[in-house]
MARTIMI-308615 format. One record per residue: residue number from 1; residue in three letters; y, z, x of N, C-alpha, C in turn. Coordinates in nm, 3 decimals. Each point is the difference from the previous one (the first is absolute). Layout:
MARTIMI-308615
<site><pos>NUM</pos><code>Ala</code><n_c2>Y</n_c2><n_c3>Z</n_c3><n_c1>X</n_c1><ca_c2>Y</ca_c2><ca_c3>Z</ca_c3><ca_c1>X</ca_c1><c_c2>Y</c_c2><c_c3>Z</c_c3><c_c1>X</c_c1></site>
...
***
This chain:
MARTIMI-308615
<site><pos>1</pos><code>Unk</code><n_c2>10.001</n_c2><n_c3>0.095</n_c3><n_c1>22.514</n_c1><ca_c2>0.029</ca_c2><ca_c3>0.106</ca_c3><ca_c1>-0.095</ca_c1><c_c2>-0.129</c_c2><c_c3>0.040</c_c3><c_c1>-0.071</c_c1></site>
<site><pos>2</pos><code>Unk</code><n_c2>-0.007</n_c2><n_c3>0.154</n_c3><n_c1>-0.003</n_c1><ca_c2>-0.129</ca_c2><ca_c3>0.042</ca_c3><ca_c1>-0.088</ca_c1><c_c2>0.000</c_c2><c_c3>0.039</c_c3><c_c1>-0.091</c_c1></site>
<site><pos>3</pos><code>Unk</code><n_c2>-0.074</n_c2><n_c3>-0.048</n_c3><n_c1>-0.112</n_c1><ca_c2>0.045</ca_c2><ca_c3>0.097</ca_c3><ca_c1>-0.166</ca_c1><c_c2>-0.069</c_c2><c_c3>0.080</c_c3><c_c1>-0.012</c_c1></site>
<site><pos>4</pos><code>Unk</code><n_c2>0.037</n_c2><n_c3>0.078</n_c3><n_c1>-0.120</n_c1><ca_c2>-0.031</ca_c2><ca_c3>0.110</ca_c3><ca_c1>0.006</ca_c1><c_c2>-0.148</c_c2><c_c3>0.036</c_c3><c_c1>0.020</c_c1></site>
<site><pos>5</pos><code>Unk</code><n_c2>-0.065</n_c2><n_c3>-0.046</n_c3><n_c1>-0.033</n_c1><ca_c2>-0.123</ca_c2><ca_c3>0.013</ca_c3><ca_c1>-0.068</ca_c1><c_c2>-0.113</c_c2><c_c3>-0.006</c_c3><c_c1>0.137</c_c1></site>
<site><pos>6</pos><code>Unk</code><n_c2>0.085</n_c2><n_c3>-0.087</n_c3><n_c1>0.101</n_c1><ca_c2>-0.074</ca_c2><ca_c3>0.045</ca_c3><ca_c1>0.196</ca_c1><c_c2>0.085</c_c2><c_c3>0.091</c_c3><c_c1>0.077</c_c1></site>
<site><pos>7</pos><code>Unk</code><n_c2>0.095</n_c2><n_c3>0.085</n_c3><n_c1>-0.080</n_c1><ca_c2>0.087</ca_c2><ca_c3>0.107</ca_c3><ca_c1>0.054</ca_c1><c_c2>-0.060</c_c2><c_c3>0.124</c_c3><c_c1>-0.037</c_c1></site>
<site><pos>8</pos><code>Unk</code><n_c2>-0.059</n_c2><n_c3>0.077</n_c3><n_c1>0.140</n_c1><ca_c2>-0.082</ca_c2><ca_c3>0.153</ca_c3><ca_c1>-0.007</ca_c1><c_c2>0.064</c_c2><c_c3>0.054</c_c3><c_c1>-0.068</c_c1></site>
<site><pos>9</pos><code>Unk</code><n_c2>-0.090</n_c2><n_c3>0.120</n_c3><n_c1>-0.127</n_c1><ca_c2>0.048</ca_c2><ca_c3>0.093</ca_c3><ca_c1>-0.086</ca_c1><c_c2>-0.015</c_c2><c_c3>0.120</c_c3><c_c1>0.049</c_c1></site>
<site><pos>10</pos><code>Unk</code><n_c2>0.075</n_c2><n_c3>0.083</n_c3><n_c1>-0.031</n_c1><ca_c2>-0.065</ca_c2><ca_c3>0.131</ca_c3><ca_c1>0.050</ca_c1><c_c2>-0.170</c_c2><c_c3>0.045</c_c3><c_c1>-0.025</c_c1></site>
<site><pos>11</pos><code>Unk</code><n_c2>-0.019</n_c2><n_c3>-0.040</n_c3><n_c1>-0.145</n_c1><ca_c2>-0.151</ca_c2><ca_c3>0.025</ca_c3><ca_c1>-0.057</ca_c1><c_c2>-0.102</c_c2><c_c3>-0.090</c_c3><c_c1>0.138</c_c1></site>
<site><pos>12</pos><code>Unk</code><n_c2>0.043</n_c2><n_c3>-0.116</n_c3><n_c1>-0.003</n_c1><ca_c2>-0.093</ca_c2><ca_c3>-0.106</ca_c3><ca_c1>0.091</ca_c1><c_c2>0.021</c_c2><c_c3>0.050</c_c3><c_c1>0.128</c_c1></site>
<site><pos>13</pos><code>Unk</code><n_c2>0.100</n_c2><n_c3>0.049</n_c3><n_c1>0.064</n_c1><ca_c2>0.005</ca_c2><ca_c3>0.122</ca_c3><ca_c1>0.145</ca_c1><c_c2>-0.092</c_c2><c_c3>0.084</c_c3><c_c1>-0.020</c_c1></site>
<site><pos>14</pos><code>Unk</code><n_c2>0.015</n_c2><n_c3>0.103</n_c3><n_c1>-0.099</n_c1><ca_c2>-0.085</ca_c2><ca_c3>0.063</ca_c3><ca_c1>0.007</ca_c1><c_c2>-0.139</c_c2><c_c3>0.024</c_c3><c_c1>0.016</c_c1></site>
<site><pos>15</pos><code>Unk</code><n_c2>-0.050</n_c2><n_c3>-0.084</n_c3><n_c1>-0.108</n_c1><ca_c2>-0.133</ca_c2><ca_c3>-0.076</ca_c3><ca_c1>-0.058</ca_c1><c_c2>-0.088</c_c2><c_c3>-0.023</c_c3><c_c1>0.200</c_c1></site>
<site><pos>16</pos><code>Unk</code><n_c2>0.088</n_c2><n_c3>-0.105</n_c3><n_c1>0.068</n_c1><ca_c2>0.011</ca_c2><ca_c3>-0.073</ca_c3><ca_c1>0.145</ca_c1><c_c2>-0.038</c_c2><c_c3>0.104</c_c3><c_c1>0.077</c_c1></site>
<site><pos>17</pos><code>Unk</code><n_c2>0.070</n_c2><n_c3>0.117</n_c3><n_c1>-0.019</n_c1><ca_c2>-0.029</ca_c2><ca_c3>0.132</ca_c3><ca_c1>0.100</ca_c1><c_c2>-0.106</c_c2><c_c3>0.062</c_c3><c_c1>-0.058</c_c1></site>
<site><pos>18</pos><code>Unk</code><n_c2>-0.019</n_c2><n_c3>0.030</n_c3><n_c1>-0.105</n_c1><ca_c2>-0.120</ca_c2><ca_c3>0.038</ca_c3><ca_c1>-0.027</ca_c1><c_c2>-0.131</c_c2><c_c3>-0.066</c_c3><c_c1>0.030</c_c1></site>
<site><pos>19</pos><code>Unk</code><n_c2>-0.015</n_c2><n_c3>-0.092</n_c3><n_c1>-0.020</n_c1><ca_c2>-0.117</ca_c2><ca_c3>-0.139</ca_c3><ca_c1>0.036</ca_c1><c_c2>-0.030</c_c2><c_c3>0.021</c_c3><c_c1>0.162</c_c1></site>
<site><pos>20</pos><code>Unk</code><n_c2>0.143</n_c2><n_c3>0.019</n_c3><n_c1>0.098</n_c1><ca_c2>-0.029</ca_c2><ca_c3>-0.011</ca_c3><ca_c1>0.107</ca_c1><c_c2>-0.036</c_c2><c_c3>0.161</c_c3><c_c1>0.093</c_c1></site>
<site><pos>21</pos><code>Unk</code><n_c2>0.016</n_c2><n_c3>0.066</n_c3><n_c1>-0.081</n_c1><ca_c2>-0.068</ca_c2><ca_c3>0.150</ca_c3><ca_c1>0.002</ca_c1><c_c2>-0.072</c_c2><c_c3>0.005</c_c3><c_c1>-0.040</c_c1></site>
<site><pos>22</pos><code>Unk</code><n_c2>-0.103</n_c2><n_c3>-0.048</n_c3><n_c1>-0.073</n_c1><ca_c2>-0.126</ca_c2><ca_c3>-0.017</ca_c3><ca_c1>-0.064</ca_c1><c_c2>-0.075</c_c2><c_c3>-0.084</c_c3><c_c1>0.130</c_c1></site>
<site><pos>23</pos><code>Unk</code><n_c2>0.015</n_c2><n_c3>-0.137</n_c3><n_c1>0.033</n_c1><ca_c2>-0.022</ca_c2><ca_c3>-0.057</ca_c3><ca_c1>0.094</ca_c1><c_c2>-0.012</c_c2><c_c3>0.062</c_c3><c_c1>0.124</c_c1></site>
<site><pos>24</pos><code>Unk</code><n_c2>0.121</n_c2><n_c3>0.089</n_c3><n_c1>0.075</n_c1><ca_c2>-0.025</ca_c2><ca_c3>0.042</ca_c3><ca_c1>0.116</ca_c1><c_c2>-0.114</c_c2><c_c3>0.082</c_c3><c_c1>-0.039</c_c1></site>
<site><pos>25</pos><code>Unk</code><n_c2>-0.005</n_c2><n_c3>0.098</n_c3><n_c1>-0.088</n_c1><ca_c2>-0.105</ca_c2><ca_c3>0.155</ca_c3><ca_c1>0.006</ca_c1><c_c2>-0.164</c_c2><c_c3>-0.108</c_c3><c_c1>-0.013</c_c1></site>
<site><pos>26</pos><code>Unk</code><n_c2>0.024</n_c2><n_c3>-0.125</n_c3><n_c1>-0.067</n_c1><ca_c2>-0.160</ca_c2><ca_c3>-0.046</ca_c3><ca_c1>0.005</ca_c1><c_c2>-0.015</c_c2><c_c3>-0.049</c_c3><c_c1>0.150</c_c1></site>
<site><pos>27</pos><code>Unk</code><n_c2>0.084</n_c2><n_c3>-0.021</n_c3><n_c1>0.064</n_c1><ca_c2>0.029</ca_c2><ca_c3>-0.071</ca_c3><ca_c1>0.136</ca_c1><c_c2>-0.096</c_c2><c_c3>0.144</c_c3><c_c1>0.069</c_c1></site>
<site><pos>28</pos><code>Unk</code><n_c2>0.061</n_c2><n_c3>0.063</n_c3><n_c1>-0.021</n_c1><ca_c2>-0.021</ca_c2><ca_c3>0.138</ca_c3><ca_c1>0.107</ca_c1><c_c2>-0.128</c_c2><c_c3>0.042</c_c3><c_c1>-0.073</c_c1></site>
<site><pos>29</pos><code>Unk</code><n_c2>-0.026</n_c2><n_c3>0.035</n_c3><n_c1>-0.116</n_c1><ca_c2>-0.140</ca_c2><ca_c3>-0.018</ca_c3><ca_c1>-0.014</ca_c1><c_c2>-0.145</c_c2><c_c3>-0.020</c_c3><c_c1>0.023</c_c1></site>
<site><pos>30</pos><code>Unk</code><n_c2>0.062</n_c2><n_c3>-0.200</n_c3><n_c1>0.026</n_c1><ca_c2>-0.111</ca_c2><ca_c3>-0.080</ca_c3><ca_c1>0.079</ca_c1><c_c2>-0.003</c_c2><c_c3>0.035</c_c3><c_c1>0.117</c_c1></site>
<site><pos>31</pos><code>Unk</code><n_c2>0.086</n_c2><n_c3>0.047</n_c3><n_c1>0.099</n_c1><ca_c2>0.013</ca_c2><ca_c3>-0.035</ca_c3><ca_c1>0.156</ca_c1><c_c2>-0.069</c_c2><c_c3>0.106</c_c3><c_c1>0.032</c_c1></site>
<site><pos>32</pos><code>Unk</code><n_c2>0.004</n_c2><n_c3>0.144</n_c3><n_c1>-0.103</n_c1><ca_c2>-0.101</ca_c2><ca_c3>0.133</ca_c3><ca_c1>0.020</ca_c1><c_c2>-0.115</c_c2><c_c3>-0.085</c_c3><c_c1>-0.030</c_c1></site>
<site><pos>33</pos><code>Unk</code><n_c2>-0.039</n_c2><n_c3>-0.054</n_c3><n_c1>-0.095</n_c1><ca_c2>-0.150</ca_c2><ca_c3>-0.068</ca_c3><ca_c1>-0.023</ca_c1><c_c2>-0.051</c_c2><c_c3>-0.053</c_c3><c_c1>0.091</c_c1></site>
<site><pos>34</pos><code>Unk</code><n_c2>0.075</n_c2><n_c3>-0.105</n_c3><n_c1>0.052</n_c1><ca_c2>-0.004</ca_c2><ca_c3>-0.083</ca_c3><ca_c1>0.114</ca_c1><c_c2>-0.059</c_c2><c_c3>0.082</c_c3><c_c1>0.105</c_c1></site>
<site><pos>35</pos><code>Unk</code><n_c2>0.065</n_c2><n_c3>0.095</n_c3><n_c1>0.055</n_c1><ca_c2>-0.022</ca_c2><ca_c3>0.086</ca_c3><ca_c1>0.117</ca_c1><c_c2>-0.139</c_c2><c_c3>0.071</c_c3><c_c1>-0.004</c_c1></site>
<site><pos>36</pos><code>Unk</code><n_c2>-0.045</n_c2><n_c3>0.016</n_c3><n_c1>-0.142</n_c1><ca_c2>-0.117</ca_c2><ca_c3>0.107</ca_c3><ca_c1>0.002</ca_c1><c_c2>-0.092</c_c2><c_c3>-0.086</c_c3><c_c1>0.040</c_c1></site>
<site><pos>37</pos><code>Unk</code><n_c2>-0.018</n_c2><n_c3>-0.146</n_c3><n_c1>-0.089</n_c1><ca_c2>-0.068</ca_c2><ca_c3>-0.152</ca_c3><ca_c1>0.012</ca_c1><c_c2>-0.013</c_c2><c_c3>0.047</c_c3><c_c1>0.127</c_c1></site>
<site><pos>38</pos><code>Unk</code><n_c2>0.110</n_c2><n_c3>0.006</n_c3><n_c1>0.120</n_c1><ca_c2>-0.010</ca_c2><ca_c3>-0.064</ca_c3><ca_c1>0.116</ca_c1><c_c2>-0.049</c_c2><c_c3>0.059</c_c3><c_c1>0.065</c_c1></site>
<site><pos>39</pos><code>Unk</code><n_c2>-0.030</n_c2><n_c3>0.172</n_c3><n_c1>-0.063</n_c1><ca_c2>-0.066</ca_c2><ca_c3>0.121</ca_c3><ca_c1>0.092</ca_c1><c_c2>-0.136</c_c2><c_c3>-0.014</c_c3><c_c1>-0.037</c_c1></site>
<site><pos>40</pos><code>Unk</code><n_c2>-0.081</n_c2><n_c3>-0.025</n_c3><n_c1>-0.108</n_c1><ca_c2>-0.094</ca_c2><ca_c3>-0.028</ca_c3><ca_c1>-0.059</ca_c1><c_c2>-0.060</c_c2><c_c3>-0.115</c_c3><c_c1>0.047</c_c1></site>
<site><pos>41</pos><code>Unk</code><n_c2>0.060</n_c2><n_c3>-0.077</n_c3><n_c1>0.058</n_c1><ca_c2>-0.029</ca_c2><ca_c3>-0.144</ca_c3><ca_c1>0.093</ca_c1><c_c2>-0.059</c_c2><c_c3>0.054</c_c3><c_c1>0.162</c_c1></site>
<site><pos>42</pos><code>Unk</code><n_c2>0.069</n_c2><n_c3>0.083</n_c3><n_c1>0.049</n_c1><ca_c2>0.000</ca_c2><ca_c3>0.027</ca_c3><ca_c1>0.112</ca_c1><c_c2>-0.163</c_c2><c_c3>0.122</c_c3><c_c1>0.012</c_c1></site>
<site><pos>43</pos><code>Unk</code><n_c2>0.009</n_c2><n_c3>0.104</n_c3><n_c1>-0.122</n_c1><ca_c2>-0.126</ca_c2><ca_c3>0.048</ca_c3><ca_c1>-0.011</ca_c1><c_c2>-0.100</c_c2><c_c3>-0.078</c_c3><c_c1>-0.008</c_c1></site>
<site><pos>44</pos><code>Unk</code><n_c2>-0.025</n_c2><n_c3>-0.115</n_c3><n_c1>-0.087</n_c1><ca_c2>-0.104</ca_c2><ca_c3>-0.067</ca_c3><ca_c1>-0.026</ca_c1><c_c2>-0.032</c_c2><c_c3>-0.057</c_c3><c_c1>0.177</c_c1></site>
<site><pos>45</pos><code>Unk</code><n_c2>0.124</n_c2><n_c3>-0.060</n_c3><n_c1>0.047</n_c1><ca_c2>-0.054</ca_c2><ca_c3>-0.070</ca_c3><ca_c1>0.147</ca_c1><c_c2>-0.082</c_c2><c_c3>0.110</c_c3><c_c1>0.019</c_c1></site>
<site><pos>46</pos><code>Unk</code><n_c2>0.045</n_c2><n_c3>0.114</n_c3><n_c1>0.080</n_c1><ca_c2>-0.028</ca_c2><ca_c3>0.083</ca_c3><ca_c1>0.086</ca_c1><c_c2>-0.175</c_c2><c_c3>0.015</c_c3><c_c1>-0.035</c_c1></site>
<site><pos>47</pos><code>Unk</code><n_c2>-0.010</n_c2><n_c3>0.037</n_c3><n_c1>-0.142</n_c1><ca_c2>-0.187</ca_c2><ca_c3>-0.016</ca_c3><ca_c1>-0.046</ca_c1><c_c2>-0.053</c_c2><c_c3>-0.067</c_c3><c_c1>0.046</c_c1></site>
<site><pos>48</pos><code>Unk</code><n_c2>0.103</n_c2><n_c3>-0.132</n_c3><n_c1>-0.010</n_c1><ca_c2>-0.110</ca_c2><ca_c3>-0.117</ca_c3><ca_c1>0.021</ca_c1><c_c2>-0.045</c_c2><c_c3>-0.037</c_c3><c_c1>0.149</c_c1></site>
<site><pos>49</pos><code>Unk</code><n_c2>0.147</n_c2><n_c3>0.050</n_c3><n_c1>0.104</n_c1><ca_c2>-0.100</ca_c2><ca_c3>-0.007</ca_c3><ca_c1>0.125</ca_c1><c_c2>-0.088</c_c2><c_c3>0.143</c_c3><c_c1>0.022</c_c1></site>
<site><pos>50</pos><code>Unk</code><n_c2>0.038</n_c2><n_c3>0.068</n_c3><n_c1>-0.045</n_c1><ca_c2>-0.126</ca_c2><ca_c3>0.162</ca_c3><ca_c1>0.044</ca_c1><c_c2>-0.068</c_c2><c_c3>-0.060</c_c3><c_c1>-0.079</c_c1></site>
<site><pos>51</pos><code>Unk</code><n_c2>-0.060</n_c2><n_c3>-0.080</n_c3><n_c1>-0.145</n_c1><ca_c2>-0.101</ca_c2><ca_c3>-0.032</ca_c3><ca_c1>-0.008</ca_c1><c_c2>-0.093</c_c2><c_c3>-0.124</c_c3><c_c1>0.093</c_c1></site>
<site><pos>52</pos><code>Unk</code><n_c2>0.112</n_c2><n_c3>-0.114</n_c3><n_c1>-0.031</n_c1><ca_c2>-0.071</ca_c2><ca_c3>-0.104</ca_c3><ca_c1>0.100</ca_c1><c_c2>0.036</c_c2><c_c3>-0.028</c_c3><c_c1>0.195</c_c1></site>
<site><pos>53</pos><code>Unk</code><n_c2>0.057</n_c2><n_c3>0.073</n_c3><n_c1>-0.005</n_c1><ca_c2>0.047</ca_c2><ca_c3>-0.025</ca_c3><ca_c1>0.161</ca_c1><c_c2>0.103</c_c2><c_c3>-0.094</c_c3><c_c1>0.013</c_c1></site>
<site><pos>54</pos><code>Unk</code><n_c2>0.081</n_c2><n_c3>-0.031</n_c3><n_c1>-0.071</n_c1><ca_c2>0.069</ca_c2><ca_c3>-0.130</ca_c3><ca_c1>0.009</ca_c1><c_c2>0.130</c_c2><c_c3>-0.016</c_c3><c_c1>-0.087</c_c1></site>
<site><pos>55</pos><code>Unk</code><n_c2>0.109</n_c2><n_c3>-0.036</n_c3><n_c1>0.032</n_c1><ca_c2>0.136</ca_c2><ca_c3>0.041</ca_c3><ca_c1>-0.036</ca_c1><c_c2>-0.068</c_c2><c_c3>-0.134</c_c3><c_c1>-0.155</c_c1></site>
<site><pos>56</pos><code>Unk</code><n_c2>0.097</n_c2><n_c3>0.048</n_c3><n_c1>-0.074</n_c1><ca_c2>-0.007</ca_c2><ca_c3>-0.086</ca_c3><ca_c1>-0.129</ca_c1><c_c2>0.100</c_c2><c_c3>-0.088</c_c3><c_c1>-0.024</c_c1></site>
<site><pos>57</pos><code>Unk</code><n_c2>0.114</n_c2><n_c3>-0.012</n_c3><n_c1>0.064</n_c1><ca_c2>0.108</ca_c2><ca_c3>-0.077</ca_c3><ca_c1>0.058</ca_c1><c_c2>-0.078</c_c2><c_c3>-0.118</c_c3><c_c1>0.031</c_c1></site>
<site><pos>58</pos><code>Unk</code><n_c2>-0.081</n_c2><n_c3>0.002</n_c3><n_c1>0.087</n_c1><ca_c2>-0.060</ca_c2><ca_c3>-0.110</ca_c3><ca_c1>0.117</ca_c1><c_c2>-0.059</c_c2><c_c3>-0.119</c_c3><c_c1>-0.097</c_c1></site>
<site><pos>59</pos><code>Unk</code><n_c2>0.084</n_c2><n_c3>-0.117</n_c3><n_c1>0.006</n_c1><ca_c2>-0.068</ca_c2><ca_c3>-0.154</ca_c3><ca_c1>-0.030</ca_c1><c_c2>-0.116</c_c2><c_c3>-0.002</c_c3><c_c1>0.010</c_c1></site>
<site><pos>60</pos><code>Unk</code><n_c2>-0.051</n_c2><n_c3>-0.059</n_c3><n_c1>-0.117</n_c1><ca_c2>-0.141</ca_c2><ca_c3>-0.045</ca_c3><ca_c1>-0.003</ca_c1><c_c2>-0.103</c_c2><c_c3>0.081</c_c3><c_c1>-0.043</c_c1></site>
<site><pos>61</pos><code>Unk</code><n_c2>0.106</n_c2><n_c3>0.126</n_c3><n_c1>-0.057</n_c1><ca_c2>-0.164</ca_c2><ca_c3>0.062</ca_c3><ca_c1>-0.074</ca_c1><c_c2>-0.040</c_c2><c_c3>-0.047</c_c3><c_c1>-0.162</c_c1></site>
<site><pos>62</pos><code>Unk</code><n_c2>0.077</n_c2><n_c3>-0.119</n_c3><n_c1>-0.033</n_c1><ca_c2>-0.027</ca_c2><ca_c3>-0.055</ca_c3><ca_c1>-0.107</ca_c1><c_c2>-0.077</c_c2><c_c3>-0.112</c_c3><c_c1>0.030</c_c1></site>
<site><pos>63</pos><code>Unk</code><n_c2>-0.033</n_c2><n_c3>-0.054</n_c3><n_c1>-0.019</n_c1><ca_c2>-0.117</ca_c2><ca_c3>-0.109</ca_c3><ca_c1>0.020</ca_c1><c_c2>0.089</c_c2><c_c3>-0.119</c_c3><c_c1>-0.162</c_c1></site>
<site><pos>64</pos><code>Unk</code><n_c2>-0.020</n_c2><n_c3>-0.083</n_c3><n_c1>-0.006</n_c1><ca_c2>-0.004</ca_c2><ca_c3>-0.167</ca_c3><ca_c1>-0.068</ca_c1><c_c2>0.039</c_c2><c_c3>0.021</c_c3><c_c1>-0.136</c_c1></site>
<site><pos>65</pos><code>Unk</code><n_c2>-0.118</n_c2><n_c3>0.101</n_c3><n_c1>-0.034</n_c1><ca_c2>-0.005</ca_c2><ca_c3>0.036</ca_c3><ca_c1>-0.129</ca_c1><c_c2>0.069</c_c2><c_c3>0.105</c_c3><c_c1>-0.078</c_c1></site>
<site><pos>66</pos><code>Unk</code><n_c2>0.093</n_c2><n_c3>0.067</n_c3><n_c1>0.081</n_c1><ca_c2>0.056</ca_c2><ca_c3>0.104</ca_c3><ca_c1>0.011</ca_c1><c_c2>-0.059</c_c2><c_c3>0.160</c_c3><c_c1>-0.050</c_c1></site>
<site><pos>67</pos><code>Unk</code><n_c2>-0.131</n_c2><n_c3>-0.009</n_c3><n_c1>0.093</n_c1><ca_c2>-0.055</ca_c2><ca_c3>0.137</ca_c3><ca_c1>0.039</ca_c1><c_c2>-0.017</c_c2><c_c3>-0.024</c_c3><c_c1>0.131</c_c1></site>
***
């Protein structure tokens, strides 16, 4: 049995839907952010082999020290 007081109110429904409409729109937000990140990732490669000849993906262009 639940008393009252862990029994949903309309106010605390509401409040719940609002929070989680707030949540999705930051959700969708980030995932546009995310995506630009990921286009902005993909430009930088592309420089970096027309600058150095060499995919930037490829192991080992860090060395020990991490340069």
């Amino acid at each position: 049995m639940t008393s009252a007081a862990e029994e949903p109110t309309a106010e605390g429904a509401r409040l719940a839907e609002e929070v989680k409409a707030q949540l999705e729109a930051q959700l969708k937000e980030v995932k546009a952010q995310l995506e630009e990140v990921k286009a902005q990732l993909e430009e930088v490669k592309a420089l970096y082999k027309q600058e150095h000849g060499e995919n930037a993906d490829v192991e080992g262009l860090v060395d020990g020290d991490g340069m």
